[in-house]
PDB file of N, CA, C, O and CB in Angstrom:
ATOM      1  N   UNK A   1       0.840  -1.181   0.000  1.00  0.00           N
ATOM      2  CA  UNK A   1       0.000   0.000   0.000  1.00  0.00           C
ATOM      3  C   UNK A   1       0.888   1.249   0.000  1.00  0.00           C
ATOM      4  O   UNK A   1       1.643   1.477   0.945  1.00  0.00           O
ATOM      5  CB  UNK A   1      -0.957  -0.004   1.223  1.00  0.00           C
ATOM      6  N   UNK A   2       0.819   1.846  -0.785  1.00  0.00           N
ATOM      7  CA  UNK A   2       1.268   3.396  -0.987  1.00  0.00           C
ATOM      8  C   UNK A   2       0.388   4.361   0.048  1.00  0.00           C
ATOM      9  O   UNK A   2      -0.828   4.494   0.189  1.00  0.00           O
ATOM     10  CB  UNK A   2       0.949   3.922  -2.709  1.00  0.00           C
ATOM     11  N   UNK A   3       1.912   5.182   0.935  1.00  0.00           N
ATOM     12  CA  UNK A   3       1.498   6.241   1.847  1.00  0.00           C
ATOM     13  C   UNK A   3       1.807   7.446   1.006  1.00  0.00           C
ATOM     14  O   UNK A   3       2.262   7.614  -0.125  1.00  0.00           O
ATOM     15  CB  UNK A   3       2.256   6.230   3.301  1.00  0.00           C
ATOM     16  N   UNK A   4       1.384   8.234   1.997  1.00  0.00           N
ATOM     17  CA  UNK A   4       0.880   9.748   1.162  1.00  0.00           C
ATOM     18  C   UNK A   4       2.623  10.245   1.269  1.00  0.00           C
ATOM     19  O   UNK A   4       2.786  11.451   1.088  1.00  0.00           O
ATOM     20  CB  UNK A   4      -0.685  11.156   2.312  1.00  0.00           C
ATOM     21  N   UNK A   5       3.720   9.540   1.504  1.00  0.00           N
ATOM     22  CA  UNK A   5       4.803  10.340   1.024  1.00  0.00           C
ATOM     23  C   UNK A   5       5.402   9.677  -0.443  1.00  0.00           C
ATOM     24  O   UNK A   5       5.957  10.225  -1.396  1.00  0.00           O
ATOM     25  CB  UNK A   5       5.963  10.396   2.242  1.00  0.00           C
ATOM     26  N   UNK A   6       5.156   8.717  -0.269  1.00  0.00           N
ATOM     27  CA  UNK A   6       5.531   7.740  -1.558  1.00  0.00           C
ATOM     28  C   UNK A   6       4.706   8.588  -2.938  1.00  0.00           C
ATOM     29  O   UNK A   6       5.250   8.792  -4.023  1.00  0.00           O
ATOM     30  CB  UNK A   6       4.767   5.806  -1.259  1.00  0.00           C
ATOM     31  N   UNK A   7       3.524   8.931  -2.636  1.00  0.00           N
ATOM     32  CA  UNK A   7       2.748   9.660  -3.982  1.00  0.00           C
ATOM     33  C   UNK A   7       2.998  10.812  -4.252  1.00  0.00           C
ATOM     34  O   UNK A   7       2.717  11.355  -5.321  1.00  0.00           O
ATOM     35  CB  UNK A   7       1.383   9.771  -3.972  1.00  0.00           C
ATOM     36  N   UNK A   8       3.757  11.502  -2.981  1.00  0.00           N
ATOM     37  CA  UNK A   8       4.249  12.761  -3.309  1.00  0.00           C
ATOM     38  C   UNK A   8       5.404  12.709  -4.266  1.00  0.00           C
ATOM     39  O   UNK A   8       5.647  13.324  -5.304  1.00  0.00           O
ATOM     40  CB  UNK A   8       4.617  13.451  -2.117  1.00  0.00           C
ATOM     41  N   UNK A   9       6.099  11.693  -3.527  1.00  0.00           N
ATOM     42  CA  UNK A   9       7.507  11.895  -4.145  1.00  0.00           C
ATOM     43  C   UNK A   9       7.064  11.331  -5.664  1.00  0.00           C
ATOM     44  O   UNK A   9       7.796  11.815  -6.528  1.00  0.00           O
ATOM     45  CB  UNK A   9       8.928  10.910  -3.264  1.00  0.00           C
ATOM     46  N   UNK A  10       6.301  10.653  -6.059  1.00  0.00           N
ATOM     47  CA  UNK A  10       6.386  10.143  -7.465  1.00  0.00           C
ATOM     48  C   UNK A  10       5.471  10.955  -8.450  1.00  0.00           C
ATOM     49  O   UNK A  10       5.428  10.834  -9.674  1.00  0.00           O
ATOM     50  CB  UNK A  10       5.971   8.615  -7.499  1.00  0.00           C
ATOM     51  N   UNK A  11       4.583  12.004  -7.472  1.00  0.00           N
ATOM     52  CA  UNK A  11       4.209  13.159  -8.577  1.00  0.00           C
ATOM     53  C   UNK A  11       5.476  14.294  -8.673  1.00  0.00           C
ATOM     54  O   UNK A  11       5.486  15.060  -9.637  1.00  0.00           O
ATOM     55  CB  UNK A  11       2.647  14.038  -8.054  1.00  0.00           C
ATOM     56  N   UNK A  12       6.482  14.368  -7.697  1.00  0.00           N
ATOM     57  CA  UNK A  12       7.417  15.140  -8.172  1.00  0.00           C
ATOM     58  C   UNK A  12       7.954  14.931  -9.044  1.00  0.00           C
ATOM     59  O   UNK A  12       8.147  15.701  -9.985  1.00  0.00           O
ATOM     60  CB  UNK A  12       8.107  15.364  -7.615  1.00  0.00           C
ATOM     61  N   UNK A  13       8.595  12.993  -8.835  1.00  0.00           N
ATOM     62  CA  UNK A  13       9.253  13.095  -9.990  1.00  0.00           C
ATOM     63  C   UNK A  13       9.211  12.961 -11.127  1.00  0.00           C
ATOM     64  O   UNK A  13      10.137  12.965 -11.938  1.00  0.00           O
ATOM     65  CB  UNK A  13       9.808  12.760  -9.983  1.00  0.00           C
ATOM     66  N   UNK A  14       7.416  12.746 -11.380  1.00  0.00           N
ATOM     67  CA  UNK A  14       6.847  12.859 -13.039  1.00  0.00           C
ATOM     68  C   UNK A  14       6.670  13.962 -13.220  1.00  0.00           C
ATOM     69  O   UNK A  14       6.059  14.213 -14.258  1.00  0.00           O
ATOM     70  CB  UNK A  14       5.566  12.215 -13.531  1.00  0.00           C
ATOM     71  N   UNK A  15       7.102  15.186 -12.323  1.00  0.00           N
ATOM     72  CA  UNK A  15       6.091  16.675 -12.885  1.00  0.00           C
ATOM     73  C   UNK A  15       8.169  17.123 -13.118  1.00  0.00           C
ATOM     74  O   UNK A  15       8.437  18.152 -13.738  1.00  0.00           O
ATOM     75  CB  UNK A  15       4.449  18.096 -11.011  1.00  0.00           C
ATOM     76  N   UNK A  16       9.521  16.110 -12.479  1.00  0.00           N
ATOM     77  CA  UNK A  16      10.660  16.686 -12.272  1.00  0.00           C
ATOM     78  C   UNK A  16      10.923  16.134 -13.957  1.00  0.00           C
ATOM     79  O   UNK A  16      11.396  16.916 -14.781  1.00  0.00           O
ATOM     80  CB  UNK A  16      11.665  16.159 -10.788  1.00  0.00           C
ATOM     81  N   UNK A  17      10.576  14.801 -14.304  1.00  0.00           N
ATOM     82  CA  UNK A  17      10.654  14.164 -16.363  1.00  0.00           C
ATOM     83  C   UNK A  17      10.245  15.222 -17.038  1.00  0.00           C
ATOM     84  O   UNK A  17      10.921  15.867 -17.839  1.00  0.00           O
ATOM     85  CB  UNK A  17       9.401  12.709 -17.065  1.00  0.00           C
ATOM     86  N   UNK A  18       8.695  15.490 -16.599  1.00  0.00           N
ATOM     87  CA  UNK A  18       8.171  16.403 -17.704  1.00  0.00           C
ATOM     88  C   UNK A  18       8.310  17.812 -17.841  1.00  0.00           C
ATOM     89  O   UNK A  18       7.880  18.573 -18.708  1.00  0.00           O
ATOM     90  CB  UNK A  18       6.965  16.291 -17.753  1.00  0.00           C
ATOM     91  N   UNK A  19       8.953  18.002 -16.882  1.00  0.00           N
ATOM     92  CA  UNK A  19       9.861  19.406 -16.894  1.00  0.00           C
ATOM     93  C   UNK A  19      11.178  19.652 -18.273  1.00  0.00           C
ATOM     94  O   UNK A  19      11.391  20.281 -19.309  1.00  0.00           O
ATOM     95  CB  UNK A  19      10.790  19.350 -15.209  1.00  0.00           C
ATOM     96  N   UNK A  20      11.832  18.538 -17.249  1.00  0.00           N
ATOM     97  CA  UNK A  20      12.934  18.169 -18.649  1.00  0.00           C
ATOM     98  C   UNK A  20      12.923  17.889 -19.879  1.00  0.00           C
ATOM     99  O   UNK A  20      13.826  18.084 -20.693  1.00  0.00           O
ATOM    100  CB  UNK A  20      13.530  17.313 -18.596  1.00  0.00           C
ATOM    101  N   UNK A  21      11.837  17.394 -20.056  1.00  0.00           N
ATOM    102  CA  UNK A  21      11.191  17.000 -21.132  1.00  0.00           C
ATOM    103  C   UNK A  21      10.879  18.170 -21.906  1.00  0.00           C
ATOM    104  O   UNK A  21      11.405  18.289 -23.012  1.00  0.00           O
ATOM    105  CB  UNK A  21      10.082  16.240 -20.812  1.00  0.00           C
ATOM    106  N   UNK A  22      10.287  18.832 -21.580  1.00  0.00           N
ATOM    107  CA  UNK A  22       9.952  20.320 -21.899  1.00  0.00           C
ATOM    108  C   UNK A  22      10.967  21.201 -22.254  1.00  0.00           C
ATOM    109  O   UNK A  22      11.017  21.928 -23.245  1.00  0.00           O
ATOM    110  CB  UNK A  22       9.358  20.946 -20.837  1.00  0.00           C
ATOM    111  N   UNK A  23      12.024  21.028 -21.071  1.00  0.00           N
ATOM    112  CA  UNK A  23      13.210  21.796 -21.064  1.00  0.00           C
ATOM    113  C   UNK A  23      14.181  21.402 -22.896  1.00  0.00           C
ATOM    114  O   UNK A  23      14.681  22.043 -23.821  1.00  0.00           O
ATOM    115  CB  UNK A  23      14.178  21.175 -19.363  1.00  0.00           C
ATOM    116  N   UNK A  24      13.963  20.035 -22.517  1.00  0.00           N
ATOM    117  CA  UNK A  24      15.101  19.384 -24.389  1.00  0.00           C
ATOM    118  C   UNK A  24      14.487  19.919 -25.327  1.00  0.00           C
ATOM    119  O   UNK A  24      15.140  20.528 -26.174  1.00  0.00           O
ATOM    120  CB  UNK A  24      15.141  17.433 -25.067  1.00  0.00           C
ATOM    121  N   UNK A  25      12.619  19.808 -25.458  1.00  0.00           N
ATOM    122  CA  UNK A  25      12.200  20.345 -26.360  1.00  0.00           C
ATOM    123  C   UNK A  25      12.248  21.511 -27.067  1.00  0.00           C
ATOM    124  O   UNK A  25      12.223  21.760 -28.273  1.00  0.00           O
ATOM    125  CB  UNK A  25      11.545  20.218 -26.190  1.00  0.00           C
ATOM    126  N   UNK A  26      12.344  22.396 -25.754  1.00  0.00           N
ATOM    127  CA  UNK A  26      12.731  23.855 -25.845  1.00  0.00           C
ATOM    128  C   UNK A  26      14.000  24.249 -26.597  1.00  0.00           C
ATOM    129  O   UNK A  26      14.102  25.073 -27.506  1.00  0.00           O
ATOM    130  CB  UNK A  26      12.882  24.368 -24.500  1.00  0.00           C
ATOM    131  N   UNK A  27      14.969  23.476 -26.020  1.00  0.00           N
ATOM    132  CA  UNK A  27      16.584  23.792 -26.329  1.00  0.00           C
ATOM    133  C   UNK A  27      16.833  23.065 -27.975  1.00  0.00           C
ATOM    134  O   UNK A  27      17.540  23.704 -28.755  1.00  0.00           O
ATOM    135  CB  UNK A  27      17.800  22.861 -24.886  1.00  0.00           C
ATOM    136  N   UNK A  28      16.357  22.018 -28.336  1.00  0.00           N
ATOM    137  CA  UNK A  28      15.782  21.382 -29.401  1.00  0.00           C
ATOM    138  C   UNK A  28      15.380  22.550 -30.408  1.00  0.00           C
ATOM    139  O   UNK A  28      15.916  22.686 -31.508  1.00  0.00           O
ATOM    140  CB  UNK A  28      14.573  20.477 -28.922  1.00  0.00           C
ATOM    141  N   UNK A  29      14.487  23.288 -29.966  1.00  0.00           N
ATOM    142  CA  UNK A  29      13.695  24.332 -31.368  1.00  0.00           C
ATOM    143  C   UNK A  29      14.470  25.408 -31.155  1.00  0.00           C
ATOM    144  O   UNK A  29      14.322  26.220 -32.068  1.00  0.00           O
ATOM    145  CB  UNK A  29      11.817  24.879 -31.310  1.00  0.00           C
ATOM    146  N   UNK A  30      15.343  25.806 -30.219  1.00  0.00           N
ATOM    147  CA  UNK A  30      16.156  26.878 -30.261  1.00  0.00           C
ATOM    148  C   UNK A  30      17.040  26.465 -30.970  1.00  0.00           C
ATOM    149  O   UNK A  30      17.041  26.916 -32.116  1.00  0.00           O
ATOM    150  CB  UNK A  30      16.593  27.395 -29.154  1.00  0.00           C
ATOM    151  N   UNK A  31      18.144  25.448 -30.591  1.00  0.00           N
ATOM    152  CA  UNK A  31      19.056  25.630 -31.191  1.00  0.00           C
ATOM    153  C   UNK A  31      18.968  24.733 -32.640  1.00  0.00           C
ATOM    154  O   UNK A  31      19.380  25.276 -33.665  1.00  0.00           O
ATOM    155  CB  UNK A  31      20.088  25.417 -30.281  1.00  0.00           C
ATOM    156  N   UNK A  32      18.418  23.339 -32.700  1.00  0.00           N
ATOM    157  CA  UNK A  32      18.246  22.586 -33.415  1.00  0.00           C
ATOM    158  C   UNK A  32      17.929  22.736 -34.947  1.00  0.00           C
ATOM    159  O   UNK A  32      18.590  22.469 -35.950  1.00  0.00           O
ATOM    160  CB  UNK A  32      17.585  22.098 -32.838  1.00  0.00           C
ATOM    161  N   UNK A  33      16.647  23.274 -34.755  1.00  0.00           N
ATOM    162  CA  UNK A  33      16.053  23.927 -36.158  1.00  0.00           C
ATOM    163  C   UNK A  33      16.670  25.130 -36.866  1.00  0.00           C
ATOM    164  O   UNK A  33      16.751  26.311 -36.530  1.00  0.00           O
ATOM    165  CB  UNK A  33      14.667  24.397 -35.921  1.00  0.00           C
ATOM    166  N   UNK A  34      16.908  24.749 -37.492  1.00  0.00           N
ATOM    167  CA  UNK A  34      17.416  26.410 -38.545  1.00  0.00           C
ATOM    168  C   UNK A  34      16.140  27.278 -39.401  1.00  0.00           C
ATOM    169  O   UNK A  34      16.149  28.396 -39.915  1.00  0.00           O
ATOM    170  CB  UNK A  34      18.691  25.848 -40.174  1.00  0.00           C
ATOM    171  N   UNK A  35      15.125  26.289 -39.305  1.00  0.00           N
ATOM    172  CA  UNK A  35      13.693  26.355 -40.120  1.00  0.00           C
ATOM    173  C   UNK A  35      12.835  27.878 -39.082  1.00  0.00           C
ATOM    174  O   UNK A  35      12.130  28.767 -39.560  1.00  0.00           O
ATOM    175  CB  UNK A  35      12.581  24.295 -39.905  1.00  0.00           C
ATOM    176  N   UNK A  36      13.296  27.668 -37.419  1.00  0.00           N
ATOM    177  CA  UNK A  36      12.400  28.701 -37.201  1.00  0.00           C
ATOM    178  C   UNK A  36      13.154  30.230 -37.081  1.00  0.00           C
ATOM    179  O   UNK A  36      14.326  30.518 -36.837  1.00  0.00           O
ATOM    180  CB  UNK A  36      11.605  28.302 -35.890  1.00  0.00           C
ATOM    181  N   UNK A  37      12.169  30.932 -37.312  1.00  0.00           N
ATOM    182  CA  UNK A  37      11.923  32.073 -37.708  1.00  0.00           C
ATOM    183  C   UNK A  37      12.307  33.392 -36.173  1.00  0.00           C
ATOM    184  O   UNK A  37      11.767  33.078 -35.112  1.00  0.00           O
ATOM    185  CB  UNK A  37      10.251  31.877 -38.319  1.00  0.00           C
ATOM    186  N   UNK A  38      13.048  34.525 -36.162  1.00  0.00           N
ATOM    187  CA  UNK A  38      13.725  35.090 -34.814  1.00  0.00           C
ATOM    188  C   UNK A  38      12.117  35.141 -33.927  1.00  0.00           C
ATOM    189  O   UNK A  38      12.323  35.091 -32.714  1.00  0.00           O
ATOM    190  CB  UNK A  38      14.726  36.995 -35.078  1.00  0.00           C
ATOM    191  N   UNK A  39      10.834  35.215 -34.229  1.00  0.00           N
ATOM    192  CA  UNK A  39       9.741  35.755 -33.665  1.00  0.00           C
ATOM    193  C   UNK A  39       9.340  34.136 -32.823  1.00  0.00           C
ATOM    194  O   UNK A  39       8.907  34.313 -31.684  1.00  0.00           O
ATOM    195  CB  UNK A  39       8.540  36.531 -34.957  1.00  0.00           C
ATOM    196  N   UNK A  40       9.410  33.116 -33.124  1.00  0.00           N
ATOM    197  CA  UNK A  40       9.679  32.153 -32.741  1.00  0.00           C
ATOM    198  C   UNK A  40      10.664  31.827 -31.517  1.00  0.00           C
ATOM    199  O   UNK A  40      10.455  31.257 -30.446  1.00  0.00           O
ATOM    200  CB  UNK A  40       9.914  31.754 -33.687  1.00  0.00           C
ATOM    201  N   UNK A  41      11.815  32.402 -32.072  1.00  0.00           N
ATOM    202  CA  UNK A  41      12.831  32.144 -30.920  1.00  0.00           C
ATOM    203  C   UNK A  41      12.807  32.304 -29.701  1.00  0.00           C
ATOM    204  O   UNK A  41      13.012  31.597 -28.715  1.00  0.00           O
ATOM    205  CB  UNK A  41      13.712  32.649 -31.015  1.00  0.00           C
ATOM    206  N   UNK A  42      12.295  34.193 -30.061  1.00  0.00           N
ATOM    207  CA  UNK A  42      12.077  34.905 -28.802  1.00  0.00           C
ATOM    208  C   UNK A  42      11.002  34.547 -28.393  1.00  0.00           C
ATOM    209  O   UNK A  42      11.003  34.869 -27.205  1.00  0.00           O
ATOM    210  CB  UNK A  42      12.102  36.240 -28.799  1.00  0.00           C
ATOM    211  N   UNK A  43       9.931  34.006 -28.666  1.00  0.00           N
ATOM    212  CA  UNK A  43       9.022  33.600 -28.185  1.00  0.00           C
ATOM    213  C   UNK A  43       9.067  32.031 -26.806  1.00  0.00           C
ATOM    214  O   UNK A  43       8.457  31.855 -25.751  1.00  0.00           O
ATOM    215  CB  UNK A  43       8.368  33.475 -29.498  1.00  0.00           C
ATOM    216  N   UNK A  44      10.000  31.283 -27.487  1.00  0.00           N
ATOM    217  CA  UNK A  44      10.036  30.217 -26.692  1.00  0.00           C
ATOM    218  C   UNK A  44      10.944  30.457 -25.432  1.00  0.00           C
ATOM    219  O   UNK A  44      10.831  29.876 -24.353  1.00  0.00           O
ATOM    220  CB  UNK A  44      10.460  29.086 -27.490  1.00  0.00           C
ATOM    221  N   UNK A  45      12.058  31.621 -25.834  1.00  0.00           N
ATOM    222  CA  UNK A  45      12.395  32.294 -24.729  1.00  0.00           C
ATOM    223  C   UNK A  45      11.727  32.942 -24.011  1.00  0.00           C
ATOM    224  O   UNK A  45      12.255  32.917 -22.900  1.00  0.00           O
ATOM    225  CB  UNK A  45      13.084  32.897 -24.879  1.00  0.00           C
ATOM    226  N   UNK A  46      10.757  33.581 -24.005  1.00  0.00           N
ATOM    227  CA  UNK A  46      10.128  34.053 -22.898  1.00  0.00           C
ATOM    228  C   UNK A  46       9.459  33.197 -22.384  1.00  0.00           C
ATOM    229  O   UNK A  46       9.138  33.265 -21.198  1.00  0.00           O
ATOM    230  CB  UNK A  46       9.438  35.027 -23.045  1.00  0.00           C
ATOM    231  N   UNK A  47       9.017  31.943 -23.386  1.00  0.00           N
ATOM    232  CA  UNK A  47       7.676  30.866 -22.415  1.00  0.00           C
ATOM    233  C   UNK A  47       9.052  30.220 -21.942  1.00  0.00           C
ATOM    234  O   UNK A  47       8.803  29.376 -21.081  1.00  0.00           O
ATOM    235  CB  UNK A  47       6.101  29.456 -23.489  1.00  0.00           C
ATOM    236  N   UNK A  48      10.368  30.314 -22.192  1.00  0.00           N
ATOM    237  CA  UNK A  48      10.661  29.736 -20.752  1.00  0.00           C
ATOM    238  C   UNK A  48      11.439  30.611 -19.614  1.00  0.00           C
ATOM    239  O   UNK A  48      12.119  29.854 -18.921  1.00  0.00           O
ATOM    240  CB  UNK A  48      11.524  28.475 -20.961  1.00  0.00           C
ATOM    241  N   UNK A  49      11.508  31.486 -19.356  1.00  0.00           N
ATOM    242  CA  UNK A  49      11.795  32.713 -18.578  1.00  0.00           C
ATOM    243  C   UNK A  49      10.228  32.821 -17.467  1.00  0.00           C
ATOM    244  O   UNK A  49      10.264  33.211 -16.300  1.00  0.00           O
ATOM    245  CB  UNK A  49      12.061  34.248 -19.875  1.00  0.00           C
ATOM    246  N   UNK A  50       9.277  32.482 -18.019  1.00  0.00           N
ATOM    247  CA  UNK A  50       7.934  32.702 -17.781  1.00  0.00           C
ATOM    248  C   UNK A  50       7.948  31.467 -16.585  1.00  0.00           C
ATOM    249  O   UNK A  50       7.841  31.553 -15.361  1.00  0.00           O
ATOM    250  CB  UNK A  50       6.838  32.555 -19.258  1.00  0.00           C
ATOM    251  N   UNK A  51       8.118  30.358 -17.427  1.00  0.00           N
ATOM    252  CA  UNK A  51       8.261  29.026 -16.438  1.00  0.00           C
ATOM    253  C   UNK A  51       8.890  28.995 -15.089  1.00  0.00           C
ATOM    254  O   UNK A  51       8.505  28.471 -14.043  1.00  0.00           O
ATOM    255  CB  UNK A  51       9.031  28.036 -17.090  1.00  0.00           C
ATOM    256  N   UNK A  52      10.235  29.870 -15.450  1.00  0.00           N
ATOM    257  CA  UNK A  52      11.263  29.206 -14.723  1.00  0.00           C
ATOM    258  C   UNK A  52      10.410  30.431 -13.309  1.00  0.00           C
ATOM    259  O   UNK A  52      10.129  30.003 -12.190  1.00  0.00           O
ATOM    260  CB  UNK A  52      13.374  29.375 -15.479  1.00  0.00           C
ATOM    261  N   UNK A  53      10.196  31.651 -13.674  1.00  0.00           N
ATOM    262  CA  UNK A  53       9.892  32.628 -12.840  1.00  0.00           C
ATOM    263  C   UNK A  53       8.035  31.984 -12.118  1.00  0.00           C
ATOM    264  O   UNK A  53       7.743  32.462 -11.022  1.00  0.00           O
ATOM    265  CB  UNK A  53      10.000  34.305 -13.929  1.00  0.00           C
ATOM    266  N   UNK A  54       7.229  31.229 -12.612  1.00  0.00           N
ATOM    267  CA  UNK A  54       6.462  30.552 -11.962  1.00  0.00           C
ATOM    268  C   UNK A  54       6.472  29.454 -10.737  1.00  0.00           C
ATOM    269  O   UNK A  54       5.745  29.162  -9.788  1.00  0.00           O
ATOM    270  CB  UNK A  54       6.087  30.210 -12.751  1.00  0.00           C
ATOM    271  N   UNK A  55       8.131  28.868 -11.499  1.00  0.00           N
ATOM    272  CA  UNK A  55       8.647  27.631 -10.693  1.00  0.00           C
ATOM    273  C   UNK A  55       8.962  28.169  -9.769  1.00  0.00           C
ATOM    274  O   UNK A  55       8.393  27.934  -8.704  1.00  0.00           O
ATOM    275  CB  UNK A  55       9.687  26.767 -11.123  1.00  0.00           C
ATOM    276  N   UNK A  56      10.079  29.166  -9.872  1.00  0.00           N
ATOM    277  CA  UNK A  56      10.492  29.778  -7.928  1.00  0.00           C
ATOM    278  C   UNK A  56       9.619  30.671  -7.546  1.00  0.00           C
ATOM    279  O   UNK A  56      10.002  31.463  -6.685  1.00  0.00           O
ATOM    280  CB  UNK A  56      12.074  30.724  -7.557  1.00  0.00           C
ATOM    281  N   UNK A  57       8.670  30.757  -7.899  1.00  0.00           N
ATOM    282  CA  UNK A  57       8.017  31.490  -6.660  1.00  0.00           C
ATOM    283  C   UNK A  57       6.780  30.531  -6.506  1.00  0.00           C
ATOM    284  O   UNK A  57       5.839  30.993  -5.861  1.00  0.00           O
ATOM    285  CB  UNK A  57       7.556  33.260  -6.933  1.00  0.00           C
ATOM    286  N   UNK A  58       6.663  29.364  -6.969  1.00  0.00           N
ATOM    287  CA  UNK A  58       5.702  28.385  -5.895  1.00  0.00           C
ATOM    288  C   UNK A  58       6.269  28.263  -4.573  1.00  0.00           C
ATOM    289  O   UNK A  58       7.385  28.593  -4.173  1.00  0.00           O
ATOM    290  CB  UNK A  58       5.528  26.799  -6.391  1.00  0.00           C
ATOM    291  N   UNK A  59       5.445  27.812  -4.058  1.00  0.00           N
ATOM    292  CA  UNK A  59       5.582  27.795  -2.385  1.00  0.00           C
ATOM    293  C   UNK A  59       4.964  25.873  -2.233  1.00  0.00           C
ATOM    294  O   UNK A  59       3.912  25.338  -2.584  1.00  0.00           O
ATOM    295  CB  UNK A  59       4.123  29.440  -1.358  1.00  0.00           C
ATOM    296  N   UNK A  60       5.973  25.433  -1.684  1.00  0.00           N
ATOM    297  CA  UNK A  60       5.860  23.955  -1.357  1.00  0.00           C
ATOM    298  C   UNK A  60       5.355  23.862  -0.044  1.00  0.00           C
ATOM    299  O   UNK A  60       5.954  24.532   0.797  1.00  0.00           O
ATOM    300  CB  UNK A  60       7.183  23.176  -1.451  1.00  0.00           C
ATOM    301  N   UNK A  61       3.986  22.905   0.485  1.00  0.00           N
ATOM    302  CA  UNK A  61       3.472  23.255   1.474  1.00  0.00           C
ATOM    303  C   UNK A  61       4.173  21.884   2.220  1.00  0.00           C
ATOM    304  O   UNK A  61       4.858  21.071   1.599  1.00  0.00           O
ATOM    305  CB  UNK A  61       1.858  23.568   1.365  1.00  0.00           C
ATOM    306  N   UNK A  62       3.866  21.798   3.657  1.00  0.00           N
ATOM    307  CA  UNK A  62       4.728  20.987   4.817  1.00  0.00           C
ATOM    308  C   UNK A  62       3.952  19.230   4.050  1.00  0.00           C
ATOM    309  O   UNK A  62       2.732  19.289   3.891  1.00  0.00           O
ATOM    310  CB  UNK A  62       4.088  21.616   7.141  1.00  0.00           C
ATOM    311  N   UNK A  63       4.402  18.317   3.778  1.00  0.00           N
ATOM    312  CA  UNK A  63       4.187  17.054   4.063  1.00  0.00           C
ATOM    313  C   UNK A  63       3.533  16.329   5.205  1.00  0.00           C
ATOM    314  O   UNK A  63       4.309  15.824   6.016  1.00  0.00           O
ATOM    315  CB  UNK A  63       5.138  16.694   3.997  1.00  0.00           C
ATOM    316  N   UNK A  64       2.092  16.172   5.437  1.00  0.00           N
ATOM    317  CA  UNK A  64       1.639  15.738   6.877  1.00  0.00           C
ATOM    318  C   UNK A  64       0.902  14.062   6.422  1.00  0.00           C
ATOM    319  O   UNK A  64       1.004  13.540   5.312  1.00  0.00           O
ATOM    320  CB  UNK A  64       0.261  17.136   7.687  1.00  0.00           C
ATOM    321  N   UNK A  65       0.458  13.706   7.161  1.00  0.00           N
ATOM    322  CA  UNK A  65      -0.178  12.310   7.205  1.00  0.00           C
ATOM    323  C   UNK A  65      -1.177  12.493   6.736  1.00  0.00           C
ATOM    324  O   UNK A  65      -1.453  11.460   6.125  1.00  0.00           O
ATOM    325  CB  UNK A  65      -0.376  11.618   8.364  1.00  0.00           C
ATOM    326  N   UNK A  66      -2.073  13.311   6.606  1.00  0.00           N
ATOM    327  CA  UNK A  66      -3.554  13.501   6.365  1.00  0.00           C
ATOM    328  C   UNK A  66      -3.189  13.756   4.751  1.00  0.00           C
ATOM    329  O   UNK A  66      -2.246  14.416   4.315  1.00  0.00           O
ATOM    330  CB  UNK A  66      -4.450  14.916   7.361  1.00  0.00           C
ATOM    331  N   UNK A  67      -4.041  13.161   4.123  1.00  0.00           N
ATOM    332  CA  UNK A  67      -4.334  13.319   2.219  1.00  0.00           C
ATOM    333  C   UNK A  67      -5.446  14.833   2.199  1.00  0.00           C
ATOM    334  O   UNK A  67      -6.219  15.348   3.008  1.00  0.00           O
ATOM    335  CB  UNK A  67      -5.577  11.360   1.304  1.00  0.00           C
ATOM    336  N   UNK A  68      -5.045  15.096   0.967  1.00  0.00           N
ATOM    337  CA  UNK A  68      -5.256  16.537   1.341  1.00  0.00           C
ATOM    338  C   UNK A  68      -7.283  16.813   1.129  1.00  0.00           C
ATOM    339  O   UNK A  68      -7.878  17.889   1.194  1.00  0.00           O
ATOM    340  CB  UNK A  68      -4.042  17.675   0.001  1.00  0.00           C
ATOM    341  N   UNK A  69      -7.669  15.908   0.966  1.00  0.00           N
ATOM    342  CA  UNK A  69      -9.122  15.636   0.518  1.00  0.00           C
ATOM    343  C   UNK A  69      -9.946  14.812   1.686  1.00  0.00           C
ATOM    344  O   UNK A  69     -11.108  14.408   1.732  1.00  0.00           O
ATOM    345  CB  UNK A  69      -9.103  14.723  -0.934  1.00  0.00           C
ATOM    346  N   UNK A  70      -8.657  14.727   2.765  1.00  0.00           N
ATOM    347  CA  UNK A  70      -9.487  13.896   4.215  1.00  0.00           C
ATOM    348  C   UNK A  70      -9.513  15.187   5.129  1.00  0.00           C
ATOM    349  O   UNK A  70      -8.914  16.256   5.242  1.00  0.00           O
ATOM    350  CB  UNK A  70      -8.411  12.306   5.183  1.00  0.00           C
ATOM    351  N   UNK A  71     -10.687  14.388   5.796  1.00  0.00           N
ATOM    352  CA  UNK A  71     -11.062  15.704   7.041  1.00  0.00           C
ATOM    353  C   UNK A  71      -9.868  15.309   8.016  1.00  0.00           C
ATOM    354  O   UNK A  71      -9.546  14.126   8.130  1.00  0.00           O
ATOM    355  CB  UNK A  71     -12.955  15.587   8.050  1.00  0.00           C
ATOM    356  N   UNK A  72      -9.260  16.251   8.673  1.00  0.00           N
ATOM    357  CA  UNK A  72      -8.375  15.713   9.667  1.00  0.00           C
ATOM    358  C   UNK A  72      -8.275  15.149  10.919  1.00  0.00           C
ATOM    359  O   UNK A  72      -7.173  14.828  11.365  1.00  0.00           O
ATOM    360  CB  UNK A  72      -7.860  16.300   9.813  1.00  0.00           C
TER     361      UNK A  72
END
């Protein structure tokens, strides 16, 4: 049986893949393609400037025993 730290840690580390995932793709159409166009470029640069400035300023809340959908 899976406890509520085990599901944490394994939505981190599918949300920590699909980050990266995101991240190659990104670096992929920047540097990779010669096909896209400068309005493009700058564009995927800001959606990731955008990201990265969403990512640090989330706020990670404390890990407790209670699932977050149970009364406590």
């Amino acid at each position: 049986m899976l406890n509520y730290n085990d599901v944490v840690m394994a939505q981190e580390r599918q949300a920590d893949m699909l980050r990266a995932a995101a991240e190659e793709n990104r670096k992929r159409a920047l540097l990779g393609n010669a096909g896209i166009n400068v309005v493009q470029r700058v564009a995927a640069v800001v959606a990731g400037v955008k990201q990265r400035l969403m990512r640090s300023g989330a706020k990670v809340g404390k890990v407790g025993a209670v699932m977050p959908n149970e009364a406590a």
